[in-house]
Structure formats: structure tokens, C-alpha cells
C-alpha positions in Angstrom: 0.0 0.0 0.0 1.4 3.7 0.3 3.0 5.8 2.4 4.1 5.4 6.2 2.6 2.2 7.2 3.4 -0.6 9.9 7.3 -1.4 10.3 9.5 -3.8 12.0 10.9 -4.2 15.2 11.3 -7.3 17.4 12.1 -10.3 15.1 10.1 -8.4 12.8 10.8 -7.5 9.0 9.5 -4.6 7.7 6.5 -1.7 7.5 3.0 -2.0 5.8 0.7 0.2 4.2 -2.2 2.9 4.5 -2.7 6.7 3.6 -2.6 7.8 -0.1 -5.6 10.0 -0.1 -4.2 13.4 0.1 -5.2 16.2 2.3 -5.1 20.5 1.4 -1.7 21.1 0.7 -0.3 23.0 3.5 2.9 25.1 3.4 6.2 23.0 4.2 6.9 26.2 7.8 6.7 24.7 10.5 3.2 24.8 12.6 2.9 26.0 15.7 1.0 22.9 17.2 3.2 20.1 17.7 2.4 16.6 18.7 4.2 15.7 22.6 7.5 14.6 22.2 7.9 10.9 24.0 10.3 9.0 25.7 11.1 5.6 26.1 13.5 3.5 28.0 16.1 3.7 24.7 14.6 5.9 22.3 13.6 9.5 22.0 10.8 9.9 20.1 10.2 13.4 18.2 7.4 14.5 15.9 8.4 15.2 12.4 9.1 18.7 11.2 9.3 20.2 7.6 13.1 20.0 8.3 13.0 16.3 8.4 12.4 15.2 4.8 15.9 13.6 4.0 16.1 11.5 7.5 12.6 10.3 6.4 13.7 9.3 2.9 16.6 7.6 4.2 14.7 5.4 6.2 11.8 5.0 3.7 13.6 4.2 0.3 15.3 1.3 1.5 14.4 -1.8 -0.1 13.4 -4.0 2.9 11.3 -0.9 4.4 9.5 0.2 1.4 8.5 -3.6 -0.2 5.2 -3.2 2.4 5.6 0.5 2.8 4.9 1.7 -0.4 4.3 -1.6 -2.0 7.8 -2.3 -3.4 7.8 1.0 -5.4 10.7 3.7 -5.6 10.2 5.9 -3.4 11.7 9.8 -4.5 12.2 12.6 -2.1 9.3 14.4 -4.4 7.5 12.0 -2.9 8.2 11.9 0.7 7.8 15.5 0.7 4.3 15.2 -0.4 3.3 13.3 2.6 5.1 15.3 4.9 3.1 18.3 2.9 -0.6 16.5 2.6 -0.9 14.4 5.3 1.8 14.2 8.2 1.6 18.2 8.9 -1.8 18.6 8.6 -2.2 15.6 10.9 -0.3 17.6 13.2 -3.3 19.7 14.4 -5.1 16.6 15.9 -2.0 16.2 17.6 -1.2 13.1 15.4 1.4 12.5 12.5 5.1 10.8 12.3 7.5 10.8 15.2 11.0 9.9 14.6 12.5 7.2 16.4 16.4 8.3 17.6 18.6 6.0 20.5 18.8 8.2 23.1 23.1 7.2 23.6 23.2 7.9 19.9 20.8 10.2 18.8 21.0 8.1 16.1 17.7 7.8 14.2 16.6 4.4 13.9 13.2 5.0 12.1 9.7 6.3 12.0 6.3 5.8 14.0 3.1 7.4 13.9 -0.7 8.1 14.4 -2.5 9.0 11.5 -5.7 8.7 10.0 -6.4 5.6 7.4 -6.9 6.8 3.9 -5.9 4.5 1.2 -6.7 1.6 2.7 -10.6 2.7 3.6 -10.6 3.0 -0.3 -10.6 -1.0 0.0 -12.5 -1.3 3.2 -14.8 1.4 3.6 -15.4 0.6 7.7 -11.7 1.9 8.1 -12.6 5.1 7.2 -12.4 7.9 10.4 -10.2 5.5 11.6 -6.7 6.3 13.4 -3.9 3.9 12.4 -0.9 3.1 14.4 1.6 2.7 11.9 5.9 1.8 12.0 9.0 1.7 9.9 12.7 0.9 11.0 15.7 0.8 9.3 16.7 -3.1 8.9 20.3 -2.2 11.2 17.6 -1.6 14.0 15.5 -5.1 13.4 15.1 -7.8 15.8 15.8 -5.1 19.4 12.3 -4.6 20.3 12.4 -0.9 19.0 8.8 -1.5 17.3 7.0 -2.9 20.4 8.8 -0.2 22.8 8.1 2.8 20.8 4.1 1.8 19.7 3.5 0.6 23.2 5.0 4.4 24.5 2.9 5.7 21.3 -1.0 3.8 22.2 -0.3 4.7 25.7 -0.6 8.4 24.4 -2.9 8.3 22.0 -5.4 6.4 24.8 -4.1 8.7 27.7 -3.4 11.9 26.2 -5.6 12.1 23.3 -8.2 10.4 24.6 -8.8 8.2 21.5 -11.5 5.2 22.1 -10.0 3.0 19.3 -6.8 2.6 17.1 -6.6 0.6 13.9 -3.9 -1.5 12.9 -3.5 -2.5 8.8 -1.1 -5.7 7.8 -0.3 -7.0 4.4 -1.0 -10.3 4.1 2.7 -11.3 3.7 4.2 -9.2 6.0 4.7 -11.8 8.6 6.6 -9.6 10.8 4.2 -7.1 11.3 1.7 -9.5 11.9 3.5 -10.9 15.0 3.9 -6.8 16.4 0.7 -5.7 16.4 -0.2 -9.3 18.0 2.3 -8.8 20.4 0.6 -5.1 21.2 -3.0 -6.5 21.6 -5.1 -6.1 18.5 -7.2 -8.0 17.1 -8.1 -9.0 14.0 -11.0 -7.3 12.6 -11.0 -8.5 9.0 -9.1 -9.1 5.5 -9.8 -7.5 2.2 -8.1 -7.0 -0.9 -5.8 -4.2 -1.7 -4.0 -2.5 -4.4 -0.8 -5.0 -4.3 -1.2 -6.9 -1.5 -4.5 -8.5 0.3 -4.6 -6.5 3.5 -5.7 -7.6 7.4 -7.1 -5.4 9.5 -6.8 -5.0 13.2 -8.5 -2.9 16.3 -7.3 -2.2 19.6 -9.6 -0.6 22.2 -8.7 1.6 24.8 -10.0 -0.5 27.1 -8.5 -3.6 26.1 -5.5 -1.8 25.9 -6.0 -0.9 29.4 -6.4 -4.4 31.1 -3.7 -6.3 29.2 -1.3 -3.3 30.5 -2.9 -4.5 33.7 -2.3 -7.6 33.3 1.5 -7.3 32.4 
């Protein structure tokens, strides 16, 4: 599918798919409403900024990361600065959008995480749409440390506590394996399968509330 999607982590492999659907065009300044910055045990997270399209296109070209990313296609810069434009800025007013991963001994960044809302993918299931989507790429140096589960563990946990979202969506490629065993490992559920523009997709749902009793229960 296209653009920022589910990525890899744990033993995982790589990201999956969702938003396409483009918002107004907004102006690449920086706005004045920010999502929180978060922390983690290793990793400092920090929402993404007009100033960040090169770190993104590092991370999002890569073979491995864009295969369920942006279905296997080349990925430009003319492109990653659209979504920063059209959807990951204008996000940003919800308090939502893309957060970059960075080691905090390092500062290093490591890859990408993020809240947004589904678009390409409700094109091909049309319950998904108002959805928010939890979503993950990492650079394949940083696969198999648990970066994916830290980081969208720290990132539900705000978007349940601070936002005070009811519901989050989750959207796996068929293939992608990986991902499969991450958003398992972070307590959705699976919600359904369709078919999508390269891949047949899965869909998953994680309640606040379910959320809140298997952190409970931990």
C-alpha cells in the first residue's frame, strides 16, 4: 500500500501500508502545534518537522522498508515530501502525524512511528474510514531489538491517555509476517481481510480498554 505504514521491530521484518488519499496542501513552515514529544526506555521519540524530509527518505527508500511501505515502489524525495506536505503536517493539528525514532546514547535515528488517519486503505475497506492507524518503519540495522514494540507501546499509551482516542486501527499486508507478530504482540485483534491495491490486506482494532487491562495484566 502507500505511504508510512506498519514497520518492523522485534524479530520483525519490515512496515505495511495505509494513507494515499491526500489532504489541502499545506505550506512545508513549521506549525505551531506540535504533537508531545515521547520517551522511552532507549529511544527519544520526536514528531516530524518540515526539516525532516531527508532522515525520512533515508529510512523510507530502503528496499526492505518500502517492499510493504509503499508496495515495493521507488520511493523519490518528491515524494516523501508530499506526505510530509498533505498528510503528516496537517495531521499535526489533531495532535497526530510521524515521530522519529532516535537512541537516546546515539541520537541516532533508527526510524519512523506514527498516528494518523487511514486513507488508502478505507478505499478497500470502507469501515476503516475515520479510523486512526498506528503505523511503524525501521531501518533493517535496528530489526530484531524490540524498538517496534517499545516505541508503539510508548505511542497507544498516548494516544489512549493523552488524546483520549476510544479505538486505534492496525493495517497488515498479508505477507508481511513480521508485522503481523507486532501488532499481536501489542493486543489487537483481528478485525477482517480485504483485498488491496498490491497486496490482500488484514485489518486489526485495539480498544482503549483492552489496551488498558492487558497493561494491567502485564
Amino acid at each position: 500500500m502507500t505511504v508510512p505504514a506498519d514497520g518492523d521491530g522485534e524479530a520483525d521484518g519490515n512496515g505495511e501500508a495505509t494513507p494515499v488519499r491526500l489532504a489541502a496542501p499545506v505550506r512545508l513552515a513549521a506549525l505551531d502545534v506540535l504533537p508531545t514529544a515521547l520517551t522511552t526506555r532507549r529511544i527519544r521519540l520526536a514528531p516530524v518537522t518540515a526539516g525532516d524530509i531527508d532522515v525520512l527518505w533515508t529510512i523510507w527508500r530502503g528496499a526492505d522498508v518500502r517492499r510493504y511501505l509503499f508496495d515495493d515502489i521507488d520511493v523519490t524525495r518528491e515524494r516523501v515530501e508530499e506526505i510530509v506536505r498533505t498528510i503528516v503536517l496537517p495531521s499535526q493539528v489533531r495532535k497526530l502525524g510521524i515521530w522519529l525514532a532516535r537512541m537516546q546514547a546515539s541520537a541516532v535515528v533508527i526510524g519512523t512511528v506514527g498516528l494518523l488517519p487511514v486513507t488508502t486503505s478505507a478505499l478497500y475497506a470502507p469501515r476503516l474510514q475515520g479510523e486512526i492507524e498506528a503505523l511503524a518503519a525501521f531501518d533493517p540495522s535496528a530489526w530484531g531489538n524490540g524498538y517496534a514494540t517499545e516505541t508503539l507501546e510508548a505511542l497507544i499509551d498516548y494516544a489512549f491517555r493523552d488524546l483520549g482516542l476510544v479505538r486505534l486501527a492496525a493495517v497488515v499486508d498479508v505477507p508481511n509476517e513480521a508485522s503481523h507478530r507486532l501488532v499481536a504482540r501489542l493486543g489487537f485483534a483481528v478485525s477482517g481481510e480485504f483485498l488491496g491495491p498490491r497486496y490482500p490486506f488484514r485489518t486489526y482494532v485495539l480498544t482503549a480498554a483492552s489496551s488498558i487491562r492487558r497493561r494491567a495484566g502485564d
